[in-house]
C-alpha positions as CSV (number, residue, x, y, z in Angstrom):
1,X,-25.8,9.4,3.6
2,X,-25.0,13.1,4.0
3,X,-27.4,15.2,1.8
4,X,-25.7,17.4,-0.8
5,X,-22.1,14.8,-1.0
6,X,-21.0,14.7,-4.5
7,X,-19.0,11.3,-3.7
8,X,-20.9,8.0,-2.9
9,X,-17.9,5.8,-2.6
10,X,-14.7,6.0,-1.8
11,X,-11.8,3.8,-2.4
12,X,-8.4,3.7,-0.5
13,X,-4.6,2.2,-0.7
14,X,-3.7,0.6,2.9
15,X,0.0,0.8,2.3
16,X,1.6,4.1,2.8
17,X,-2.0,5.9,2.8
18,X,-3.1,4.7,6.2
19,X,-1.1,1.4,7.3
20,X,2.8,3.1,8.1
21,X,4.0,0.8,5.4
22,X,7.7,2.2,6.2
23,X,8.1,1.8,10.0
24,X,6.1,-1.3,10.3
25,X,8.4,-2.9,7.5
26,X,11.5,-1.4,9.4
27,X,10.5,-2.8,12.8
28,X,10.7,-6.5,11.3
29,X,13.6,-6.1,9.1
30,X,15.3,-5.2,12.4
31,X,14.4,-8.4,13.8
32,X,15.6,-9.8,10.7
33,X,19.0,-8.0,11.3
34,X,19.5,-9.2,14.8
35,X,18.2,-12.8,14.5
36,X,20.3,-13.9,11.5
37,X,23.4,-11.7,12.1
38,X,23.4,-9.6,9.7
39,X,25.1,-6.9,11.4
40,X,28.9,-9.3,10.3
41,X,27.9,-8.6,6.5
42,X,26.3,-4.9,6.5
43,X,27.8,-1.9,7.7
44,X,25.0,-0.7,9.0
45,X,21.5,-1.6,10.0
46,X,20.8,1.5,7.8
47,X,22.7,0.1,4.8
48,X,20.4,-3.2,5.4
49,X,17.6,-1.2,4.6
50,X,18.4,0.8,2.2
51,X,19.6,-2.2,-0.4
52,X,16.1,-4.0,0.8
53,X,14.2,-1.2,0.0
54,X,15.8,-0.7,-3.3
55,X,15.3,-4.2,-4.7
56,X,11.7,-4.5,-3.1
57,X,11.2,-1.6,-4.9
58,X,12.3,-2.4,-8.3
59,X,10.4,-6.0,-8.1
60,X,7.0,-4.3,-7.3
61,X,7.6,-2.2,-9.8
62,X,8.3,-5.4,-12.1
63,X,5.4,-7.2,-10.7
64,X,3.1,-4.3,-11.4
65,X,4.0,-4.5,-15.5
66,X,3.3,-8.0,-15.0
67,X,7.3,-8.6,-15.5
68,X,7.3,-11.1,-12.2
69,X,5.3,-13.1,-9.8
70,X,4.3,-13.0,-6.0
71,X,6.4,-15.9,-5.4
72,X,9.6,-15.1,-7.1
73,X,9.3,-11.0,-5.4
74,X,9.3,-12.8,-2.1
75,X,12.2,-14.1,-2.2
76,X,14.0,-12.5,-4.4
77,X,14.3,-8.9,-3.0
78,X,15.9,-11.1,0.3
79,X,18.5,-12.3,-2.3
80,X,19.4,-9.6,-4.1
81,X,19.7,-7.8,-0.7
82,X,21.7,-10.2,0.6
83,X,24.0,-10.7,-2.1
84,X,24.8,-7.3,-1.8
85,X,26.7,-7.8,1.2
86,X,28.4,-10.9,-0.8
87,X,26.0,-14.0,1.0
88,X,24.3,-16.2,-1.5
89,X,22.3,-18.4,0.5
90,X,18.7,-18.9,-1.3
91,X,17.7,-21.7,1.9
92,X,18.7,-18.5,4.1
93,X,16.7,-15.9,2.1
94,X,13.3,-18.2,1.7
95,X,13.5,-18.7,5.7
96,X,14.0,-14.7,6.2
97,X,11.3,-14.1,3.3
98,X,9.0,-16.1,5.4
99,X,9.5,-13.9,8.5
100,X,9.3,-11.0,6.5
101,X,5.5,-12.4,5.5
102,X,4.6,-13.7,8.7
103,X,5.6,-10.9,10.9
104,X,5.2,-7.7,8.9
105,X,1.4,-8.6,8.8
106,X,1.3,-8.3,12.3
107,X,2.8,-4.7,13.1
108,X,-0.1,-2.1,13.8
109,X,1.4,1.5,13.0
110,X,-1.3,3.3,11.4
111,X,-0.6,6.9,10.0
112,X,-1.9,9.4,12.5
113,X,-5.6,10.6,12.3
114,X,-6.0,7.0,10.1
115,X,-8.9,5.5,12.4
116,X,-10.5,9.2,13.0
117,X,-10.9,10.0,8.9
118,X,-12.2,6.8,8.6
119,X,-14.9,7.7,11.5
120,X,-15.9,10.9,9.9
121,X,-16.2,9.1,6.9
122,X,-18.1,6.5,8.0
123,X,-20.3,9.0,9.7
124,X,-20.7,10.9,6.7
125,X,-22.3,8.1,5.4
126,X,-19.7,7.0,2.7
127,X,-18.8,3.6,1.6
128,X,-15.3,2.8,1.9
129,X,-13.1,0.1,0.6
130,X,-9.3,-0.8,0.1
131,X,-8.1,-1.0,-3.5
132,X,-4.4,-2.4,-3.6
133,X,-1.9,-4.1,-5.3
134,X,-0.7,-6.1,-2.0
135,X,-1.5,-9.5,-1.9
136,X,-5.1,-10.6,-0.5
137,X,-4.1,-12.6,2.7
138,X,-1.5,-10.0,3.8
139,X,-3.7,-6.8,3.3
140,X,-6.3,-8.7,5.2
141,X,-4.2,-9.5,8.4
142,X,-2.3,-5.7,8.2
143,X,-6.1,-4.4,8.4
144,X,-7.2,-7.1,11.1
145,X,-4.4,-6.4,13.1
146,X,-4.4,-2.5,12.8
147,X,-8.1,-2.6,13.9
148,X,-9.5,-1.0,10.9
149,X,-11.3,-4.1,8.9
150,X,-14.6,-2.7,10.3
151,X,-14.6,0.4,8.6
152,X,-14.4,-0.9,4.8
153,X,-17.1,-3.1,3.0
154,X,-14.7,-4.6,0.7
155,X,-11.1,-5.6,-0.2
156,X,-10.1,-5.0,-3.6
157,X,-6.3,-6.7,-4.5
158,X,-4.9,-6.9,-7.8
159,X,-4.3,-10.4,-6.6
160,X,-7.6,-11.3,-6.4
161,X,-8.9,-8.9,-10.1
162,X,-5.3,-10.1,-11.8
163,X,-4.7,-6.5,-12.4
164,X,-2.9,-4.0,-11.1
165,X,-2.7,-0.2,-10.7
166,X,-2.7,1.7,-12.3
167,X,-3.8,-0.2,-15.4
168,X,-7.5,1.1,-15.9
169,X,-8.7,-2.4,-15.7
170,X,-8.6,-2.6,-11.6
171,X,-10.6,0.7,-11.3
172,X,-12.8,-0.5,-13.8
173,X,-13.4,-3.8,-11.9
174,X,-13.9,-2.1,-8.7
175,X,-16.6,0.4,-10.2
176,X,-18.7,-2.0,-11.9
177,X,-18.8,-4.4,-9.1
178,X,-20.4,-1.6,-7.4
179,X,-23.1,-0.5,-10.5
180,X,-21.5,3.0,-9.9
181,X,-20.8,6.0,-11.7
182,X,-17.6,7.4,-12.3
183,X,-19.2,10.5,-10.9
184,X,-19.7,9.1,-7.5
185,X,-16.5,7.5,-6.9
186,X,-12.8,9.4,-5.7
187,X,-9.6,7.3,-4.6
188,X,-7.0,8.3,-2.1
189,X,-3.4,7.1,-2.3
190,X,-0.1,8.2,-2.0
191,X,1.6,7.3,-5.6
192,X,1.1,9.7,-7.6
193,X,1.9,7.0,-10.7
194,X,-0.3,4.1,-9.1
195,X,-3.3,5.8,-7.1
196,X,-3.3,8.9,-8.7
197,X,-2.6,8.6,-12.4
198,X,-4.1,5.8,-12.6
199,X,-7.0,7.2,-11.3
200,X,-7.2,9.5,-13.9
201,X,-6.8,7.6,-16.5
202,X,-9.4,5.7,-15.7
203,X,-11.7,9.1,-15.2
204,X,-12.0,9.4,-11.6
205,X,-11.3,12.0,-9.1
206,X,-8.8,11.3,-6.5
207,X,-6.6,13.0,-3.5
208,X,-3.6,12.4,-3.5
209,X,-1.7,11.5,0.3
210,X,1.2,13.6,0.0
211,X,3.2,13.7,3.5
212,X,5.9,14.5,2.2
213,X,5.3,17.7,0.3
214,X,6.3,16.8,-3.0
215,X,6.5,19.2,-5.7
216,X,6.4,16.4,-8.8
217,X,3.6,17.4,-11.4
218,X,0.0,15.3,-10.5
219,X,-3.2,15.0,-11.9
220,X,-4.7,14.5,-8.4
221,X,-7.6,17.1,-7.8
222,X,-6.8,17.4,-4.0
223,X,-3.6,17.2,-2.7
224,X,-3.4,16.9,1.2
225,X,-0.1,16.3,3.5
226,X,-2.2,14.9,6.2
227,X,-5.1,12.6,6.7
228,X,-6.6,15.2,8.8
229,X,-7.3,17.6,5.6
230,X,-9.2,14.8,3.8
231,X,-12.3,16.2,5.8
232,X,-11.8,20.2,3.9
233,X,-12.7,17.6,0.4
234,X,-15.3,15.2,1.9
């Protein structure tokens, strides 16, 4: 390691941080929209989306406070999507749900400079590893497929802990599985509720992955709009 480095170990989200959560979901619910005709019950590809993204949304959120499971999200966001265009077809929405799980996996849009941060850091002489609420066999196939497993020594899922962020319990898992000090440790995501205040509660540093520019209050210690920037912190 690097002389002089204040931070030993460093932990990151995949989704949204450095796997393109938003156009690697979009390419398969397109798929979705042209396989199953939805384009006879939507308006719009765009309005497809939108209602997806608002339920998947509002059932992470609920699976986060521990107010639903993996297997009932799954589905369920399919559903209620669905239902908003007036289909209620559950055998439909469990065969699209297990697209959406098969496929999405497989998409490898990374956010640009992803895979050149993670070689500076690496040849900084950090450790790296994923901390995230996705679920274990799906973060590990987005980071096979996306080429980036190499770079991290470990996978950290609430799945796996049976917490989530930003409940002080995960980062508290993560750092002690390590024997490391608060001191040595920083997180990068891009929620400012999840990675970042949770990171603070917990009493470690963090930057905070803010593409776009938002002005909402954070706790973060860095903010950057690009991966690029990371390397003006570490």
């Amino acid at each position: 390691m690097a002389s002089g480095l204040k931070y030993k170990y460093i932990f990151f989200d995949l989704d949204r941080t450095l796997w393109d959560f938003e156009t690697n979901s979009s390419l398969v619910l397109r798929e979705i929209y042209t396989m199953y005709g939805l384009d006879k019950h939507f308006s719009s590809f765009a309005r497809f989306v939108e209602r997806y993204n608002y339920h998947n949304d509002k059932l992470w959120n609920d699976y986060r406070k521990g107010l639903t499971t993996k297997d009932i999200l799954r589905n369920l966001r399919f559903e209620l999507t669905l239902e908003d265009a007036g289909i209620k077809d559950p055998q439909l929405c469990s065969v699209i749900g297990d697209f959406y799980l098969d496929q999405s996996p497989k998409k490898n849009m990374l956010f640009p400079g992803s895979i050149e941060i993670l070689e500076y850091l690496k040849s900084r002489g950090y450790h790296l590893y994923i901390l995230t609420n996705g679920f274990r066999k799906t973060q590990v196939d987005k980071m096979a497929n996306s080429g980036i497993t190499a770079y991290f020594e470990r996978l950290y899922t609430s799945e796996e802990i049976g917490y989530n962020k930003p409940g002080r319990e995960i980062f508290h898992w993560a750092v002690t599985s390590l024997n490391a000090r608060k001191s040595e440790c920083i997180m990068i995501g891009d929620d400012n509720e999840v990675d970042i205040e949770g990171a603070a509660a917990y009493g470690i540093d963090s930057i905070w992955f803010n593409p776009e520019n938002s002005r909402e209050p954070t706790r973060a210690n860095h903010i950057v709009s690009s991966l690029d920037q990371i390397r003006e912190v570490l």
